[in-house]
N, C-alpha and C positions, 0 to 999 in steps of 0.2 A: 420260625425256629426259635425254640424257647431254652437256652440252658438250663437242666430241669435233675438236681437229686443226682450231682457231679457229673455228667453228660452234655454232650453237644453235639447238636447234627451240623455234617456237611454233605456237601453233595459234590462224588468223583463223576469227571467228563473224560472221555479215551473216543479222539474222533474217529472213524473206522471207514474204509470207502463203501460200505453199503448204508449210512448213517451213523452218527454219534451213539455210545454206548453210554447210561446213565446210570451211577446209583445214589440212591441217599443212605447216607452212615448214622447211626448213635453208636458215639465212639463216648471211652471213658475222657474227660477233663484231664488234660496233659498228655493224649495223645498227637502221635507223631504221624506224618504224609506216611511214612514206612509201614506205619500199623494199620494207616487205613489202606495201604496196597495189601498187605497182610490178609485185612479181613476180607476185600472181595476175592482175593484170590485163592482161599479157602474154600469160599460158598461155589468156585465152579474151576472144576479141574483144566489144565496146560494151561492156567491164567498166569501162572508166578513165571513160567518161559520167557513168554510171552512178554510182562511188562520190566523185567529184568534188567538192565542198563539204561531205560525212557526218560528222557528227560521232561523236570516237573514243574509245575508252576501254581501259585493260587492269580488268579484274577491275572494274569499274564506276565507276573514279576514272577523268575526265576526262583526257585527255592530247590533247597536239597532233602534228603529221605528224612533227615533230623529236625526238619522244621516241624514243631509246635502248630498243630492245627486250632483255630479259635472255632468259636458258636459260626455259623453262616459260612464259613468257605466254600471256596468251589476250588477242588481240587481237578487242574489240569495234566492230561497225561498227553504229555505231545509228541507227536510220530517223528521218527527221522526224516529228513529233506532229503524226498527224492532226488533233489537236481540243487546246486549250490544255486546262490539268486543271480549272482554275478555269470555264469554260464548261461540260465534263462534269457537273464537281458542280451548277454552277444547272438544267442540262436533268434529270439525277437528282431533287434535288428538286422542280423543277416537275411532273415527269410523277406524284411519288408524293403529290401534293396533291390 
């Protein structure tokens, strides 16, 4: 990916239970994680519902809708937790008692 004539591509990941959803963006230079939620959510309809309060991330450090996307990101859209981790681990070791 080449920053190319004020443009940069990134690529959004939304993991999905039937498989990971992928796109690749040419976003304008100084765009925001917001505007590349913006643009896929454009090209396919009930998508803005849908990723609406998801918490975000580039390469698995937290970021918010404002964060400044660079050349090469990978923009992550991460699902809510089914189950808290600290619950999992009690129902684990209950069941292996």
């Amino acid at each position: 990916m080449v920053e190319s004539q004020g443009h940069i591509e990134v690529e959004i990941v939304w993991p999905q239970p039937e498989g990971p959803r992928h796109w690749r963006l040419r976003l304008p230079v100084g765009s925001t994680a917001g505007a590349a939620l913006a643009a896929i959510a454009h090209d396919e309809n009930g998508l803005q519902d849908l990723l609406e309060g998801q918490s975000l991330g580039i390469f698995a450090r937290r970021i918010e809708l404002d964060q400044v996307l660079q050349e090469g990101d990978r923009l992550e859209i991460y699902r809510p937790l089914q189950l808290d981790p600290k619950e999992a681990r009690r129902r684990r070791a209950t069941r292996t008692r």
